[in-house]
C-alpha positions in Angstrom: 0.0 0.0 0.0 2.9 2.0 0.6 4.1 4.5 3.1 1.5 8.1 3.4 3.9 11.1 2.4 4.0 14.3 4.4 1.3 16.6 3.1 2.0 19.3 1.9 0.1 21.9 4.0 1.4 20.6 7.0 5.3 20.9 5.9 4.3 24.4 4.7 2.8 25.0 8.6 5.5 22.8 10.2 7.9 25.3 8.5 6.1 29.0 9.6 5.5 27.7 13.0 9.6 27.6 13.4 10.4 30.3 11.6 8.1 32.9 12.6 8.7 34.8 16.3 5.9 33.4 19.2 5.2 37.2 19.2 4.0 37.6 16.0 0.1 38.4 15.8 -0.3 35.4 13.7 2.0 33.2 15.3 -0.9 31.4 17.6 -3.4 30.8 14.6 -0.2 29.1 12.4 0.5 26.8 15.6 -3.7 25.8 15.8 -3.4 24.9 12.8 -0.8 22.7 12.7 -1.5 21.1 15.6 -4.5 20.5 14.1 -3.2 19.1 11.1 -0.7 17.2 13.1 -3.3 15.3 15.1 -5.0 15.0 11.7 -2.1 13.2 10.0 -0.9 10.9 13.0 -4.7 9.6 13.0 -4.6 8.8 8.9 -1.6 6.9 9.6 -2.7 4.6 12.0 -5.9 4.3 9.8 -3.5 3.0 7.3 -1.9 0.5 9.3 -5.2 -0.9 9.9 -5.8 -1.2 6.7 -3.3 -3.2 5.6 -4.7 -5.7 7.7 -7.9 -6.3 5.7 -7.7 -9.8 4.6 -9.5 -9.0 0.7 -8.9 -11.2 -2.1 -8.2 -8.5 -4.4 -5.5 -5.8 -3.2 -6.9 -2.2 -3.3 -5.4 0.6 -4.4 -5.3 3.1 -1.8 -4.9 6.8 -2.6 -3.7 8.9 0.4 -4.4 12.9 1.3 -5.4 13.2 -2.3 -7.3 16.0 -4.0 -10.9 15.4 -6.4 -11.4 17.6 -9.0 -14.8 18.8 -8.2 -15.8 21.9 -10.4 -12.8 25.0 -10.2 -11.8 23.6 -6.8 -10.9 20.7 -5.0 -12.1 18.3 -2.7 -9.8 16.8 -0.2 -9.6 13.2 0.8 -8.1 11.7 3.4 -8.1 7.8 2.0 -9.6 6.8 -1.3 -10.0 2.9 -1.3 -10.1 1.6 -5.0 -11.2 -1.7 -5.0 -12.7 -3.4 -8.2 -15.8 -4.2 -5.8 -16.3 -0.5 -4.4 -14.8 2.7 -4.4 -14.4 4.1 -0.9 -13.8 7.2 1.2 -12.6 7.6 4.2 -12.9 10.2 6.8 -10.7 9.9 9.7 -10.7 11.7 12.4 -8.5 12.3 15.3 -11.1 12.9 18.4 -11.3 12.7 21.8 -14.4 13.2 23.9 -18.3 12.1 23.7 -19.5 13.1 20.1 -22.4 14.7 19.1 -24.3 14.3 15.6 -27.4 16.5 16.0 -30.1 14.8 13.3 -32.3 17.6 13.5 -30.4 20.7 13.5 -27.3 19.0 11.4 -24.8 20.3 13.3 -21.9 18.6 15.5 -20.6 19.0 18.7 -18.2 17.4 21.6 -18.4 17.4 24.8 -15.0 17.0 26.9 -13.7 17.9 30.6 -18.1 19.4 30.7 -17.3 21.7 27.9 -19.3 21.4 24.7 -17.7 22.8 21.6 -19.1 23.0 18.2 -17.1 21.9 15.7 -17.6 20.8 11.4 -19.8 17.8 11.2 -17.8 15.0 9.7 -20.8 13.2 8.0 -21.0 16.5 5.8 -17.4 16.8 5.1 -18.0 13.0 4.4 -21.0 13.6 2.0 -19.4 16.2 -0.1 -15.9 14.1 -0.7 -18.4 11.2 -1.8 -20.6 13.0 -4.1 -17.4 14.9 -5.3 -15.9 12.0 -6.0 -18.7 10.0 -7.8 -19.3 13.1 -10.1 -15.3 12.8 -11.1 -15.2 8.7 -11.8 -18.2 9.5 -13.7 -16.7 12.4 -15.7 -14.0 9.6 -17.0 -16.6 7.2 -18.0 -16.9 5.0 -14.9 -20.4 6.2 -13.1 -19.9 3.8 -10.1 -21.6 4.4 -6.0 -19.1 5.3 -3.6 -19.0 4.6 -0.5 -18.3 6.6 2.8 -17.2 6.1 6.2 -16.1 8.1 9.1 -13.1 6.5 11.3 -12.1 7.9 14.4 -8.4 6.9 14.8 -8.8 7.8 19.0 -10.1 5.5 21.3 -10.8 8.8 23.4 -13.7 9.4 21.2 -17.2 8.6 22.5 -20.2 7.9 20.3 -22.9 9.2 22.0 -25.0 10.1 19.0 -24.2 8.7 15.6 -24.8 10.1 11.8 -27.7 9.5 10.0 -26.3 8.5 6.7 -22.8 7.3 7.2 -21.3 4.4 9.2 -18.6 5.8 12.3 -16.3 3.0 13.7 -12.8 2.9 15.8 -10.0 2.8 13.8 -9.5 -1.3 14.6 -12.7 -2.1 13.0 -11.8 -0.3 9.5 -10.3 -3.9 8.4 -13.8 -5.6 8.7 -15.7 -3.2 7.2 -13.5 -3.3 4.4 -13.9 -7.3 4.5 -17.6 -6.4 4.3 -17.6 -4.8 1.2 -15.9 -6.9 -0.7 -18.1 -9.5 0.2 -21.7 -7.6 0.0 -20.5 -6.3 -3.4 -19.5 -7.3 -7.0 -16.2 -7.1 -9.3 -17.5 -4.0 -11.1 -14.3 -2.6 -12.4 -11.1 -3.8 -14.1 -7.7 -3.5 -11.7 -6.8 -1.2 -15.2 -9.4 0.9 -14.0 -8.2 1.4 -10.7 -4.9 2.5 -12.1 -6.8 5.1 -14.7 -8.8 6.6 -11.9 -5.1 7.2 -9.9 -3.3 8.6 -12.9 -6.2 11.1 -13.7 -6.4 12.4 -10.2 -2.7 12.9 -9.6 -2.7 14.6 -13.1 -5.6 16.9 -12.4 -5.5 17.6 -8.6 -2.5 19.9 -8.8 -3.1 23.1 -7.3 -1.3 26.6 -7.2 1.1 27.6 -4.9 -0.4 28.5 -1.3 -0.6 31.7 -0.2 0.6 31.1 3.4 1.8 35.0 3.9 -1.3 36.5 2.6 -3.5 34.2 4.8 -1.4 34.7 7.9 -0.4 38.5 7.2 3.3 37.5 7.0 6.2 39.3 5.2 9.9 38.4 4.4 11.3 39.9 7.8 9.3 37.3 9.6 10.9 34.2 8.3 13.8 33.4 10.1 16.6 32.8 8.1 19.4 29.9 8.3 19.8 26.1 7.6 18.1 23.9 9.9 19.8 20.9 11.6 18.8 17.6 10.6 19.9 16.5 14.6 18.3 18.9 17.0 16.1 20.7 14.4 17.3 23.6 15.6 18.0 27.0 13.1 21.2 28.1 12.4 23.7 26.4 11.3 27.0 27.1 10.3 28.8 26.5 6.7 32.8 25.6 7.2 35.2 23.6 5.9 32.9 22.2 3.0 30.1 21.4 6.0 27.5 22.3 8.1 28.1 22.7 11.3 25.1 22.7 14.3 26.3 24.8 17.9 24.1 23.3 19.6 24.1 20.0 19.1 27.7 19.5 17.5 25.9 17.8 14.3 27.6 17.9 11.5 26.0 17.7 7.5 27.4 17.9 3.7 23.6 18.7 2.8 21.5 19.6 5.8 20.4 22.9 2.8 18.7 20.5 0.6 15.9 20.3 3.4 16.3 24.0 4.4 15.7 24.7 0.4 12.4 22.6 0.4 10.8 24.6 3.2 12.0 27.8 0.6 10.2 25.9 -1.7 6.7 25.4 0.5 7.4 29.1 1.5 8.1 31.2 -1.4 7.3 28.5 -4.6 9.9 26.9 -7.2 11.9 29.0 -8.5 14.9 30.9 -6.3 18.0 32.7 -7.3 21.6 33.1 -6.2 21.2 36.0 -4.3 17.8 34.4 -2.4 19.9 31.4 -2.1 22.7 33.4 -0.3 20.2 34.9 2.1 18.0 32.2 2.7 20.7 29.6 4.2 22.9 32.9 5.4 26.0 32.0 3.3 28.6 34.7 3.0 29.0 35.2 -1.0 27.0 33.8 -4.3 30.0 31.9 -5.8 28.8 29.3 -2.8 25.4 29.8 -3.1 25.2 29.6 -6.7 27.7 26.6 -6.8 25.0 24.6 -4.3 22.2 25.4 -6.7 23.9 24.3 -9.7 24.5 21.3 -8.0 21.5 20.6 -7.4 18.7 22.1 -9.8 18.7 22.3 -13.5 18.1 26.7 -14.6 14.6 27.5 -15.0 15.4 30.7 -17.5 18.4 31.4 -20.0 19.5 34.8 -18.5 22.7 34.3 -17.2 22.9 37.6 -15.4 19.8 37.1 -13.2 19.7 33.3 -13.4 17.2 31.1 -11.8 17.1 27.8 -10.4 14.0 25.2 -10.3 13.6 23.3 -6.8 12.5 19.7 -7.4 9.9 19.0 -5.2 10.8 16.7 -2.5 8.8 16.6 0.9 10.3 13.3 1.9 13.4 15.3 2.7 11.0 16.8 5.9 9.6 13.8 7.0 12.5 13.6 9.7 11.3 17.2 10.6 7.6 16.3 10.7 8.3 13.2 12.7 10.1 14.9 15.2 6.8 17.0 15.5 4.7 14.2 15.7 6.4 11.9 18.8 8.4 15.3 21.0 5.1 14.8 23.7 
């Protein structure tokens, strides 16, 4: 099934959270968020490792964090479960406390340590990823139901009132209920199929840069600048001797910039030059800085006076980062 990647929202929020002072105005609505997207991720991967676990004749493929076309926007999706039986979507969330689906007014709330808090209802976030995503396998010739289910990956959470149109289940049950459709449905589509549907929604669910300093009122002089050490995580390291050098923790690193230019990349898009290099990992002239882009990334124009380099996508080079996040409590 393979191993979830690091979304991409929560490197980008991973990233401002360090950089930005825990003065700034916006500083506490960047940390909610990713501790909300934190708690968000480390329930989808425990969702996943219940998954592998179904015992299915046929192997599904399993989409992760993906995005559905729907209209001029997207949908997200946590898991999409493409089986030849079913199609199915998965909503998992990352609760503690008794939960709340109100039938008559729609709405959903907790209740935890006697405080109720209203929060988005699951079973419509559900609704509108399923119906999303039956309009978009219909739109390349394969009008098929999908199903939906919510999963709550805490064991902290408390059904006290369920949905109305969606099955809820803990985390551990996910592999029978996947079990269940195989069995209660069948072989409608080809495993060719499968792989269609995959290639058309990685090829149409790219979206444009996000506009993290317009949304949290950010500007240049509230990044902090400097290489990041891939030991302590830590800002700040030091460039001697052909290295990188970290004074706090003594770590040492040939390449601890190719992580520190990915987090440019989430930050200010694709494209960088020399002299943003030079600032950016605090190196003292361009000859370095443009001799550790041209290392790396192939030109994206032919002006050789103001040349600029294109940074290859790579999140996996922040997973250390992210899982460092994820297991510090």
């Amino acid at each position: 099934m393979g191993k979830r990647s690091v979304p991409e929202r929560l490197a980008a929020l991973a990233v401002l959270e360090s950089r930005v002072e825990p003065g700034h105005r916006s500083y506490s609505g960047i940390k909610s968020d990713l501790e909300m997207r934190l708690a968000g991720f480390a329930g989808e991967k425990k969702a996943d490792f219940y998954l592998e676990e179904a015992r299915v004749k046929e192997k599904p493929v399993v989409l992760k964090d993906v995005m559905i076309p729907s209209g001029i926007k997207h949908v997200q999706v946590d898991t999409l479960v493409l089986h030849p039986a079913f199609i199915l979507v998965l909503e998992i969330k990352n609760m503690t406390g008794e939960l709340h689906f109100d039938e008559e007014t729609g709405q959903f709330y907790r209740v935890k340590n006697g405080v109720r808090e209203g929060m988005r209802n699951p079973e419509d976030q559900l609704n509108r990823a399923v119906i999303a995503t039956e309009r978009f396998l219909a739109s390349i010739d394969l009008p098929v139901k999908v199903h939906g289910a919510i999963v709550l990956a805490s064991y902290n959470g408390l059904i006290v009132q369920g949905p109305v149109s969606r099955p809820i289940f803990p985390v551990d049950r996910l592999p029978g209920h996947v079990e269940k459709l195989e069995k209660e449905n069948r072989a409608i589509l080809r495993r060719s199929d499968l792989h269609y549907v995959d290639d058309t929604i990685k090829l149409l669910s790219r979206e444009k840069q996000d506009q993290y300093f317009k949304w949290y009122n950010l500007t240049d002089i509230d990044i902090e600048l400097g290489v990041r050490c891939p030991g302590c995580f830590k800002i700040g390291m030091e460039r001697g001797h052909g290295k990188w050098s970290c004074t706090d923790c003594k770590t040492t690193s040939t390449d601890a910039h190719h992580a520190t230019l990915e987090e440019y990349r989430l930050m200010y898009g694709e494209e960088i030059t020399s002299k943003k290099m030079r600032d950016f990992i605090q190196v003292p002239n361009l000859y370095l800085a443009n001799r550790l882009l041209r290392e790396r990334f192939p030109t994206a124009n032919k002006n050789k006076r103001n040349k600029r380099y294109q940074i290859k996508p790579d999140l996996s080079l922040l997973e250390p980062f992210i899982n460092h996040l994820l297991y510090r409590k």
